[in-house]
C-alpha positions in Angstrom: -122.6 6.3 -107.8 -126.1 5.0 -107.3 -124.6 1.2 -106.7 -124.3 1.1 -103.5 -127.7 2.5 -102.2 -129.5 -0.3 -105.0 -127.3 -2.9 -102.8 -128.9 -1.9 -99.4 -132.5 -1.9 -100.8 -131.5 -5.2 -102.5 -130.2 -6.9 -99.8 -133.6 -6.0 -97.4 -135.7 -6.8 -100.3 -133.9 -10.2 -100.4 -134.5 -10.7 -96.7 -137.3 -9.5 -96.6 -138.5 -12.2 -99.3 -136.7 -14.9 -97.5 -138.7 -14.0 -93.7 -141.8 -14.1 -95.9 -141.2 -17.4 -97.9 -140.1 -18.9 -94.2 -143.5 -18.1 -92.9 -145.6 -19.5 -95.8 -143.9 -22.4 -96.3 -143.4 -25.6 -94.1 -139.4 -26.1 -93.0 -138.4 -28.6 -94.7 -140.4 -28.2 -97.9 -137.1 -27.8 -100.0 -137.8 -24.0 -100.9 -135.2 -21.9 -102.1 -135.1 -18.2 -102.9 -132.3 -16.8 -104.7 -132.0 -13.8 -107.3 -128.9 -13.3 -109.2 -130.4 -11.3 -111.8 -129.6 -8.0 -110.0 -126.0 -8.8 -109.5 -125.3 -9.2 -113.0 -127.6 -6.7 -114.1 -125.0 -4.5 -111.7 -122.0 -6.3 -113.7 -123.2 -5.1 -117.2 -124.4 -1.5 -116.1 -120.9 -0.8 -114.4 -119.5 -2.3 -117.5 -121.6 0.0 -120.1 -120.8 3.5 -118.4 -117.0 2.6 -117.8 -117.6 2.7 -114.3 -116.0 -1.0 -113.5 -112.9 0.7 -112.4 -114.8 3.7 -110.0 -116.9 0.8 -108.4 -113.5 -1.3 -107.3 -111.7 1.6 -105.9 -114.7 1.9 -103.4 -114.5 -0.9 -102.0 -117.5 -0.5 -100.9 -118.1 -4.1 -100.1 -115.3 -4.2 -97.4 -117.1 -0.9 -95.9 -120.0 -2.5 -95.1 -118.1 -5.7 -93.6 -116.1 -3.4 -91.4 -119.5 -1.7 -90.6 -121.3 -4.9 -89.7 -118.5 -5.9 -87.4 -118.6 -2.6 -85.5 -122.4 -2.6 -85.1 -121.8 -6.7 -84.5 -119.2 -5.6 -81.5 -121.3 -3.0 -80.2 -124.1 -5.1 -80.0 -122.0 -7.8 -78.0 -120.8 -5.4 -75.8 -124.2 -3.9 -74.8 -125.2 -7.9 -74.3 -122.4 -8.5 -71.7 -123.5 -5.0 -69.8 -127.6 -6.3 -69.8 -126.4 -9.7 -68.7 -129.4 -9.2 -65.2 -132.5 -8.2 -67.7 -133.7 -10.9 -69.6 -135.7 -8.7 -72.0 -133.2 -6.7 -72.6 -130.9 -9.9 -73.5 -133.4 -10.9 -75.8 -133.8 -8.3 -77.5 -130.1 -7.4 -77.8 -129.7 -11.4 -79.3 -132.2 -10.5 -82.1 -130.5 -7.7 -83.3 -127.1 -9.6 -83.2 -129.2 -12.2 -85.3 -130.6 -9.5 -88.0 -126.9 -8.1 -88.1 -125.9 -11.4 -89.1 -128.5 -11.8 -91.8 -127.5 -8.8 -93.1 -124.1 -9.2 -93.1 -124.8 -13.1 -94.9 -126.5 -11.1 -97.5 -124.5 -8.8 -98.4 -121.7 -11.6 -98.5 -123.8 -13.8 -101.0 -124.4 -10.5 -102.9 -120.6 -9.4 -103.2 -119.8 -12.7 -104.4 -122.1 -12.5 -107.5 -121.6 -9.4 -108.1 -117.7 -10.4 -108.4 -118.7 -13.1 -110.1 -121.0 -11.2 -112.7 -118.6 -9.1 -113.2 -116.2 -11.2 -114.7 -118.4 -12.2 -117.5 -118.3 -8.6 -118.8 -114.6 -8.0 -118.1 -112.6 -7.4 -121.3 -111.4 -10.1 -123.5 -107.2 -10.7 -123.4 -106.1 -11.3 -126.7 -104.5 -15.0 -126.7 -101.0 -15.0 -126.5 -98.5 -16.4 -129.4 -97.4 -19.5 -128.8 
């Protein structure tokens, strides 16, 4: 299933567009940067090659939360052991900071997928009343 690797390059692209539209614009300027085209783009191809159902039983969204939260814990723990070496401490936050990012991201991105893909879910046939 090529989803999930499309969701990882998605996701960095995203950031990646977010850093750069933070460093050309002023804060406060009322910028936003959002993209939900590829989520239901996602929706409809999973739709089209019957592959709705394969996608679900991955749950390949939760892997990636339970991912996040390891690397998030192991990060923390490495933090508290560096606690003398300011460099070390500041690096150590950044990357606790990126992990967050990319755990936002991929947040924001399951919910629209789930979200696109409930436009493309199969009609119920109303029920008799």
């Amino acid at each position: 299933m090529i989803v999930p690797p499309l969701c990882v390059n998605f996701v960095d692209a995203m950031l990646a567009g977010k850093e750069r539209l933070a460093k050309k614009g002023k804060a406060g300027d009322g910028a936003m940067f959002t993209d939900d085209g590829f989520a239901i783009g996602v929706a409809y191809v999973l739709r089209l090659l019957a592959q709705d159902d394969a996608f679900g039983a991955l749950h390949w969204f939760d892997a990636v939360r339970a991912k996040f939260g390891q690397m998030r814990a192991a990060a923390d723990g490495d933090a508290r052991s560096a606690a003398k070496d300011k460099h070390e401490r500041q690096a150590l936050a950044v990357t606790a900071r990126k992990l967050d990012e990319h755990l936002h991201e991929f947040e924001l991105l399951r919910y629209s997928v789930s979200g696109a893909r409930i436009f493309f879910s199969p009609a119920e046939p109303p029920q008799a009343r």
